[in-house]
KELO-71237 format. One record per residue (C-alpha): residue number from 1; x negated, z, y negated. Coordinates in steps of 0.2 Angstrom, whole numbers. Each point is the difference from the previous one (the first is absolute). Example, Ala and Ser with C-alpha at 12.3 -4.5 7.8 and 13.67 -1.06 7.14 Angstrom:
BEGIN
node i = 1, X = -62, Z = 39, Y = 22;
node i = 2, X = -6, Z = -3, Y = -17;
//
This chain:
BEGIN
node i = 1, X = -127, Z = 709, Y = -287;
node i = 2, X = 10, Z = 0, Y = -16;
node i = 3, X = -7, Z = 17, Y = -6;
node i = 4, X = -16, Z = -10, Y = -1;
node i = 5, X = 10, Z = -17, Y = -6;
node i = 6, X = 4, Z = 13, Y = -16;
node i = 7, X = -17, Z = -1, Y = -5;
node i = 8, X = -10, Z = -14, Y = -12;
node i = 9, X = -5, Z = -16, Y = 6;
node i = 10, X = -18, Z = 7, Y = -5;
node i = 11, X = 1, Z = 12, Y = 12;
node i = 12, X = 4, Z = -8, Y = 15;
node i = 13, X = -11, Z = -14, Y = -2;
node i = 14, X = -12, Z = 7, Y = 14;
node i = 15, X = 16, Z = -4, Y = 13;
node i = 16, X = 9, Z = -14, Y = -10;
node i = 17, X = -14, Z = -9, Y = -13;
node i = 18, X = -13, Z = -13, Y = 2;
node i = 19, X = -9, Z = 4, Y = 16;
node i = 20, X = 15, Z = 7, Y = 10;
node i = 21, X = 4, Z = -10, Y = 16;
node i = 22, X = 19, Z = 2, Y = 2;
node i = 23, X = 10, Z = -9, Y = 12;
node i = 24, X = 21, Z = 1, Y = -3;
node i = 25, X = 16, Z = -11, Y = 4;
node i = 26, X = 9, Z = -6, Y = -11;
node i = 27, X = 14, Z = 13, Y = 4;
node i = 28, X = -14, Z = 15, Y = 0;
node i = 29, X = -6, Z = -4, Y = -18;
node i = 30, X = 19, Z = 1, Y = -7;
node i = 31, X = 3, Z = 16, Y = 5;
node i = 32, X = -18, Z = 3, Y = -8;
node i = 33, X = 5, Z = -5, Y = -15;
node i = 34, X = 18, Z = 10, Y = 1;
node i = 35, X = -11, Z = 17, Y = 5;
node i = 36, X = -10, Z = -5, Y = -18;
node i = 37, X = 16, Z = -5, Y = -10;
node i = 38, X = 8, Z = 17, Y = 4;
node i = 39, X = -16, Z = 11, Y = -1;
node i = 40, X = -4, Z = -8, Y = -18;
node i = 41, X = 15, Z = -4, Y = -8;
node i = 42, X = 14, Z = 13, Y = -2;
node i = 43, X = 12, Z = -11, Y = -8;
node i = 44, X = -2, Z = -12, Y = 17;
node i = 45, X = 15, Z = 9, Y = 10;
node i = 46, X = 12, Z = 0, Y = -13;
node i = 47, X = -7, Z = -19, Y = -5;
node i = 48, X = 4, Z = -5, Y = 19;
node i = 49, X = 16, Z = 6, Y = -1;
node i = 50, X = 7, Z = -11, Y = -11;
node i = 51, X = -11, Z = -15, Y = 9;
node i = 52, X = 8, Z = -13, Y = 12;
node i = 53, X = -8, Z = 7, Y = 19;
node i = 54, X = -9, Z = -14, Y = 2;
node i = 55, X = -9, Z = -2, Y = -16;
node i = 56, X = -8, Z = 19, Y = 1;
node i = 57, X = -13, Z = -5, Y = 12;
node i = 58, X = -6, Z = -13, Y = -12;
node i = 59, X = 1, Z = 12, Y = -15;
node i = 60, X = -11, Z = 10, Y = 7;
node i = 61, X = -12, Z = -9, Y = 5;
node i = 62, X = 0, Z = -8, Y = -18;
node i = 63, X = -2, Z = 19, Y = -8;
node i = 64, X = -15, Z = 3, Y = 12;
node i = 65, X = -11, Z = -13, Y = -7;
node i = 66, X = 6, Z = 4, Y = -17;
node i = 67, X = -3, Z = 19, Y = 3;
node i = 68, X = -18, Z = -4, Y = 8;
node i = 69, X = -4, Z = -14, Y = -14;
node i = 70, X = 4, Z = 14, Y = -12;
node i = 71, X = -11, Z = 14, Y = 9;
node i = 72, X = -19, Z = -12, Y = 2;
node i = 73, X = 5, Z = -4, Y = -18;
node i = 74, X = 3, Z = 18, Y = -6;
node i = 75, X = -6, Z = 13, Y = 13;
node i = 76, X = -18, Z = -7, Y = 4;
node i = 77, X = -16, Z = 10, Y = -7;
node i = 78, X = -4, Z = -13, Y = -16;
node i = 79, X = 7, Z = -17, Y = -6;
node i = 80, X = -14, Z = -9, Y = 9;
node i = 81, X = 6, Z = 8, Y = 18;
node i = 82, X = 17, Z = -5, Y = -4;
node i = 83, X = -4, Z = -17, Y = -5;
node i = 84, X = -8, Z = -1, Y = 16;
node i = 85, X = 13, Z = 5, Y = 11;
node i = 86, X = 13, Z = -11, Y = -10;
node i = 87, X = -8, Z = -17, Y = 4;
node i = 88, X = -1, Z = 8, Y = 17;
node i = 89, X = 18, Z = 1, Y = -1;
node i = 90, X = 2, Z = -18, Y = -6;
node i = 91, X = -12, Z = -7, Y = 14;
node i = 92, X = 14, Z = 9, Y = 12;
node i = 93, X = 15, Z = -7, Y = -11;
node i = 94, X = -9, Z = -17, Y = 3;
node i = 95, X = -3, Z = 2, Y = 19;
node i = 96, X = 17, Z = 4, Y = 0;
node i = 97, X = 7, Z = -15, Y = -5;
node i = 98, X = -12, Z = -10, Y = 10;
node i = 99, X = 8, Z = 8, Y = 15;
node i = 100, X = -15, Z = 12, Y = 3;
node i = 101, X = 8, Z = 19, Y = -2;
node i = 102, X = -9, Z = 15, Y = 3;
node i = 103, X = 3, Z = 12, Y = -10;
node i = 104, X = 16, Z = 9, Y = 7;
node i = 105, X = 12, Z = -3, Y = -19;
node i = 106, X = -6, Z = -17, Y = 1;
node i = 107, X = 3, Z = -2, Y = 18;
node i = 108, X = 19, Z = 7, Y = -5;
node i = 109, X = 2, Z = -10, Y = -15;
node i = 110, X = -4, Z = -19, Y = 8;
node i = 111, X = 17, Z = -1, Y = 8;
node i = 112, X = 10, Z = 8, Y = -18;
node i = 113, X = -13, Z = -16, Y = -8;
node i = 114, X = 6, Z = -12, Y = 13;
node i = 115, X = 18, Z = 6, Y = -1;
node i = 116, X = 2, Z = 0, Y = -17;
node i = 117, X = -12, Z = -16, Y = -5;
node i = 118, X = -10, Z = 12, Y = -14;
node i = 119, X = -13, Z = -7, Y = -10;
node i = 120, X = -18, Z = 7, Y = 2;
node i = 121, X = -3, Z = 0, Y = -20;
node i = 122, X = 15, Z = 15, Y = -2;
node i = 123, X = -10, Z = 12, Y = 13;
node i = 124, X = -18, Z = -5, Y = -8;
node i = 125, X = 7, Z = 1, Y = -19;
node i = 126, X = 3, Z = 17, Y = 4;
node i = 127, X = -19, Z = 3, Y = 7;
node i = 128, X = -4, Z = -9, Y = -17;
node i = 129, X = 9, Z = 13, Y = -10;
node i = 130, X = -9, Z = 15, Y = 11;
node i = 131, X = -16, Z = -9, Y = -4;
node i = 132, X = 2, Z = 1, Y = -18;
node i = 133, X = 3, Z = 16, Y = -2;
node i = 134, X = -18, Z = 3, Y = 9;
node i = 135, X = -6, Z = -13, Y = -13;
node i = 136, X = 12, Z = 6, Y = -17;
node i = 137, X = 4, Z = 17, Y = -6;
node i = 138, X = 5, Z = -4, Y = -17;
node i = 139, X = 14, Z = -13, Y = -5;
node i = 140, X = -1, Z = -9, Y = -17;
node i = 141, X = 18, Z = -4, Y = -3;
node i = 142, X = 17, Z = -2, Y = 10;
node i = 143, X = -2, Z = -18, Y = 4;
node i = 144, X = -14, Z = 3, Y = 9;
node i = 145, X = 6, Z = 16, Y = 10;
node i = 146, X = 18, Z = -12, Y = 2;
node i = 147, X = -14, Z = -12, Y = 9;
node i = 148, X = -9, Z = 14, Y = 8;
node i = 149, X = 21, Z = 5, Y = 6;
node i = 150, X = 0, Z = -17, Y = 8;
node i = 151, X = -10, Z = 3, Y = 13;
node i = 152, X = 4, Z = 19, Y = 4;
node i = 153, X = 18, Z = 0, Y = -1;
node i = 154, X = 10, Z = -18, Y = -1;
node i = 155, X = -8, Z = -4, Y = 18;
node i = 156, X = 8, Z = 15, Y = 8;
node i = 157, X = 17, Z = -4, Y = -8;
node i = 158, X = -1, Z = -20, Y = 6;
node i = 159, X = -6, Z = 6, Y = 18;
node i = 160, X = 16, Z = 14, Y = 1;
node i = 161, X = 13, Z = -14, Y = -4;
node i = 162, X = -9, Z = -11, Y = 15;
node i = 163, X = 2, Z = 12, Y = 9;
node i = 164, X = 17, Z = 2, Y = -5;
node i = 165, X = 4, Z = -18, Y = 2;
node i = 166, X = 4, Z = -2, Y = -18;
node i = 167, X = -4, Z = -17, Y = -8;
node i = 168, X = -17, Z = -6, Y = -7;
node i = 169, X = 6, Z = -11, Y = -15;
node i = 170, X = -9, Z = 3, Y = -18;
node i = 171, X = 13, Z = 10, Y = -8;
node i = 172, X = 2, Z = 14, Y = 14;
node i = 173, X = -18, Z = 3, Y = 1;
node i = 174, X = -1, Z = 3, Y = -20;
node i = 175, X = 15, Z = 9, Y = 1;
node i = 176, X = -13, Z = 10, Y = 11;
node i = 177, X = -15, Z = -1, Y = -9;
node i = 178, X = 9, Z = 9, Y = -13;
node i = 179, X = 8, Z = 14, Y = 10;
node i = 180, X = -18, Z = 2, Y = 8;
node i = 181, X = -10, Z = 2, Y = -16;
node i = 182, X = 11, Z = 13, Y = -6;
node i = 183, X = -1, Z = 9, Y = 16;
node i = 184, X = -22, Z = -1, Y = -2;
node i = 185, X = 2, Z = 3, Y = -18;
node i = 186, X = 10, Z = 16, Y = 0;
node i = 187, X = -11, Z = 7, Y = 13;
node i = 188, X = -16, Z = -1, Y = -10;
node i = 189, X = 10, Z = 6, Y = -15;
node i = 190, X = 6, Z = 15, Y = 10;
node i = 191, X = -19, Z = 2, Y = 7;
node i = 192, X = -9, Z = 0, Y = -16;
node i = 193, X = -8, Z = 18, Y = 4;
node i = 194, X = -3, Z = -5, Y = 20;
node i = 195, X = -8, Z = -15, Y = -3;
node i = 196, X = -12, Z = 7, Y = -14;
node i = 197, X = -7, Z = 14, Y = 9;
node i = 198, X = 0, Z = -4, Y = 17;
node i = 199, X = -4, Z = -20, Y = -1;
node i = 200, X = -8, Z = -1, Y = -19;
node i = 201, X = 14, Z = -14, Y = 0;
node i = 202, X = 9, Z = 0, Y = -20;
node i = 203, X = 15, Z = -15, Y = 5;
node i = 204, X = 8, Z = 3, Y = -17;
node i = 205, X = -6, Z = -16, Y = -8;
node i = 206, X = -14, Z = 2, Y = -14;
node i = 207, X = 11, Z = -11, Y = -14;
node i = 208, X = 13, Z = 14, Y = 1;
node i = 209, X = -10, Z = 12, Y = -5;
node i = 210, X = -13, Z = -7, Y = -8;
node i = 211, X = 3, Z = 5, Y = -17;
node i = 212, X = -1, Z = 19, Y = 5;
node i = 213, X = -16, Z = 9, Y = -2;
node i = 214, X = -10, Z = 6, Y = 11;
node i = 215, X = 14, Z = -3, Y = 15;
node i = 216, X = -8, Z = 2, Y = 15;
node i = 217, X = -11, Z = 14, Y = -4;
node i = 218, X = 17, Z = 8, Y = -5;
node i = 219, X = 9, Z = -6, Y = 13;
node i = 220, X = -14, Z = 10, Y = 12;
node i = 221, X = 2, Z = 13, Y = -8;
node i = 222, X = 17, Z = 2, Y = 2;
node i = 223, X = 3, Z = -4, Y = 17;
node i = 224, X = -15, Z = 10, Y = 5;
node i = 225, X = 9, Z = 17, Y = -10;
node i = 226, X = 17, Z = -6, Y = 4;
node i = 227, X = 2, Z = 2, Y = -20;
node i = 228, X = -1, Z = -10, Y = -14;
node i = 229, X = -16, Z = -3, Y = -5;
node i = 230, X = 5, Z = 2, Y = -20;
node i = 231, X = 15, Z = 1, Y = -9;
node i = 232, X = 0, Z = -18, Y = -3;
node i = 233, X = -2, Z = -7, Y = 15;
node i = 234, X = 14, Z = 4, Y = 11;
node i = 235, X = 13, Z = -11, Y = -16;
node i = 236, X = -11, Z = -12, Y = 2;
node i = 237, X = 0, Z = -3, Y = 18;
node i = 238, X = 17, Z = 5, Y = 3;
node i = 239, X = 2, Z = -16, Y = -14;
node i = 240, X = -9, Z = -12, Y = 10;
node i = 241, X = 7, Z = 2, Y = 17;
node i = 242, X = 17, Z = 0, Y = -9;
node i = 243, X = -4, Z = -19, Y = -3;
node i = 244, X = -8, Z = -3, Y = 17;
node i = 245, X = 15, Z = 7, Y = 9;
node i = 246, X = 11, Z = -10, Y = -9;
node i = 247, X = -8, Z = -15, Y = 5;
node i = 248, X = 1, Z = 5, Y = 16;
node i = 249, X = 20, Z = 3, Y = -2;
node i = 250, X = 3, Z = -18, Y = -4;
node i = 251, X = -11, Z = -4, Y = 15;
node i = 252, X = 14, Z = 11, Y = 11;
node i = 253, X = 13, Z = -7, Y = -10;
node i = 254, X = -8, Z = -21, Y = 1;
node i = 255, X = 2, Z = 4, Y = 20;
node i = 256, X = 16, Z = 8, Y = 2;
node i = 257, X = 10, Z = -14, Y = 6;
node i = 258, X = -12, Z = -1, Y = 15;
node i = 259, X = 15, Z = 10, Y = 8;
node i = 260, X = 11, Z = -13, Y = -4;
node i = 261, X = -7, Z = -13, Y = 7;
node i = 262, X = -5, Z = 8, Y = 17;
node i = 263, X = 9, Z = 4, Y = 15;
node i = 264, X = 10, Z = 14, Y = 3;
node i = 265, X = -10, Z = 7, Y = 14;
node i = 266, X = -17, Z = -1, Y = -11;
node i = 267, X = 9, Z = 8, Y = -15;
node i = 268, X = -1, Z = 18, Y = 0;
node i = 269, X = -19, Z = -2, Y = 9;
node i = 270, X = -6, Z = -10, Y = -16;
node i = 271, X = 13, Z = 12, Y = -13;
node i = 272, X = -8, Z = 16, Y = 9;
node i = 273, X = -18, Z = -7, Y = -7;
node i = 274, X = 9, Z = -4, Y = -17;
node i = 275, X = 9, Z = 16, Y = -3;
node i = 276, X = -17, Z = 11, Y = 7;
node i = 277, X = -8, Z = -9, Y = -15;
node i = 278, X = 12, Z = 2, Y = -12;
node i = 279, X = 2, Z = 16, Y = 5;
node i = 280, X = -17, Z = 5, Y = -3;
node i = 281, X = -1, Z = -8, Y = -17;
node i = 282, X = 16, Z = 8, Y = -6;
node i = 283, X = -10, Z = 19, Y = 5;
node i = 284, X = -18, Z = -9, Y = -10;
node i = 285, X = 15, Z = -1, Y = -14;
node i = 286, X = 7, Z = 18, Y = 3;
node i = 287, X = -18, Z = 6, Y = 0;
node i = 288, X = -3, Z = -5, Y = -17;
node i = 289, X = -13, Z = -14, Y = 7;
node i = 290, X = -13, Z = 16, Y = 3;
node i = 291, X = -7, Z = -10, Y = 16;
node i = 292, X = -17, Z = 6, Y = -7;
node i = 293, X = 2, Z = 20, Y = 3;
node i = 294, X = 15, Z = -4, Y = 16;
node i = 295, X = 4, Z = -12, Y = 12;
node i = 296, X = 20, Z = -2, Y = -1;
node i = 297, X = 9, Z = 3, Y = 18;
node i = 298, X = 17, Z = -4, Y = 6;
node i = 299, X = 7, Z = 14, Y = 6;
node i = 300, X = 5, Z = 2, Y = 19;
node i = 301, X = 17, Z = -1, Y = -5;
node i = 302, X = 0, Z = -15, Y = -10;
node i = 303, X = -10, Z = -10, Y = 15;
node i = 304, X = 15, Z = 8, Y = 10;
node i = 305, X = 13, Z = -9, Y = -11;
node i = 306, X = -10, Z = -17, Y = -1;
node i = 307, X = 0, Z = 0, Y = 20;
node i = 308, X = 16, Z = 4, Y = 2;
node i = 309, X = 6, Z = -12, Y = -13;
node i = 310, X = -9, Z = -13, Y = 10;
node i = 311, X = 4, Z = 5, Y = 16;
node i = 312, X = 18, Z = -1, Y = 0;
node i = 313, X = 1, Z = -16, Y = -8;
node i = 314, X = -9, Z = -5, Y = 14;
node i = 315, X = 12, Z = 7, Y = 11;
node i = 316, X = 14, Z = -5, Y = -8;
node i = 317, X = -6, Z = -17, Y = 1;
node i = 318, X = -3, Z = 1, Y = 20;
node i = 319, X = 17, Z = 7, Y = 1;
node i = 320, X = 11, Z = -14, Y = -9;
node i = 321, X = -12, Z = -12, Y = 8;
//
């Protein structure tokens, strides 16, 4: 099953999507969702292993309705299918909580609900967010894309500390936020070229670059080549993603003393998502901020280092305690 697990919610919708009649325990649907967590997300083993036991159940589960929310929004055949199969997924949500699960992620995620007490709004904000993307492809400044952020990032950060058993007071939860709409915002800095040409979607926010002519005809011309589109251009943009990533730096450096505040045993969990980001932005930096022409990787190694960093203070932790 999780060879088939591996694929997009889109294609598994004839077995799993609106007209399927499945019938699962409770205890069936969890290790459903572990197949998928482990089939989709390669970082998920090394992630588990700097978990407490008896939160990876409920992790997973959380990460398959992200991953699926994320595939009807992004894998279906055009924005009106996808907006389709997203209220779909929110009718699901809302049966869930009204003690009605059928859908087998759901069915594994109303215990991790029940356990943890976690608000409906944080796993429908994130639908929201998937929804607008199927609505927006353009973003007219960074207010708004910090808004758009809100809904497709800071939920996930909020539900990870539930889970965690962390507190829910104001200042965590910006301390959050923060952290979170660094993490969304270095990705769509690093997926400039992806996101063009596979989605039409341009997340660099129109009053950055506004003032440069004729950018995204440019900018289309560049990814699609994979070199600049004219001598001018590549200063320019290398200019303005300079600013946006320094933004996004004192977004990192604004949530930094989340770590502080949070336990020991939810620390290197949380710093493994803070260093992965900062570590990707430092590469955007090394890269000259060329995102248009290449996307900027960490290097297996560098992973390597930023697991085993967090995995032994983990350890260490465990061991003194």
């Amino acid at each position: 099953m999780s060879q088939a697990l591996a694929q997009p919610a889109t294609k598994l919708l004839g077995q799993w999507g609106p007209n399927a009649s499945v019938s699962m325990s409770q205890g069936e649907a969890a290790a459903w969702c572990a197949q998928l967590t482990h089939a989709r997300s390669e970082n998920f083993p090394v992630l588990s292993s700097l978990l407490p036991e008896k939160s990876q159940a409920d992790f997973a589960a959380i990460y398959a309705f992200c991953r699926w929310a994320d595939d009807l929004g992004d894998e279906a055949q055009s924005p009106q299918q996808a907006l389709q199969l997203l209220a779909w997924w929110r009718e699901e949500l809302r049966q869930c909580y009204n003690g009605a699960a059928t859908h087998p992620i759901f069915i594994a995620l109303k215990p991790v609900i029940a356990r943890h007490a976690l608000p409906e709004n944080w796993f429908d904000q994130l639908i929201q967010a998937f929804e607008w993307d199927n609505r927006q492809t353009r973003w007219e400044s960074t207010e708004e894309l910090t808004h758009y952020c809100a809904l497709s990032a800071n939920p996930v950060g909020r539900l990870v500390l539930a889970v965690l058993g962390e507190a829910r007071d104001e200042h965590t939860a910006q301390l959050s936020d923060c952290t979170c709409t660094a993490l969304q915002l270095v990705n769509h800095w690093q997926d400039v070229r992806r996101d063009l040409l596979q989605r039409d979607r341009v997340y660099l926010p129109r009053e950055a670059w506004r003032d440069i002519p004729d950018f995204e005809s440019r900018l289309l011309i560049t990814a699609r080549r994979g070199w600049a589109a004219d001598l001018d251009f590549l200063p320019a943009y290398r200019n303005m993603l300079r600013t946006l990533c320094d933004h996004t730096q004192r977004l990192f450096d604004s949530g930094e003393a989340l770590l502080r505040e949070i336990s020991p045993v939810s620390r290197p969990v949380i710093g493994l998502f803070t260093a992965g980001g900062r570590g990707v932005l430092r590469h955007i930096r090394q890269w000259d901020f060329e995102t248009c022409i290449r996307r900027p990787n960490m290097s297996r190694v560098e992973k390597l280092f930023l697991v085993a960093q967090a995995w032994l203070s983990v350890h260490l932790h465990r061991g003194s305690a």
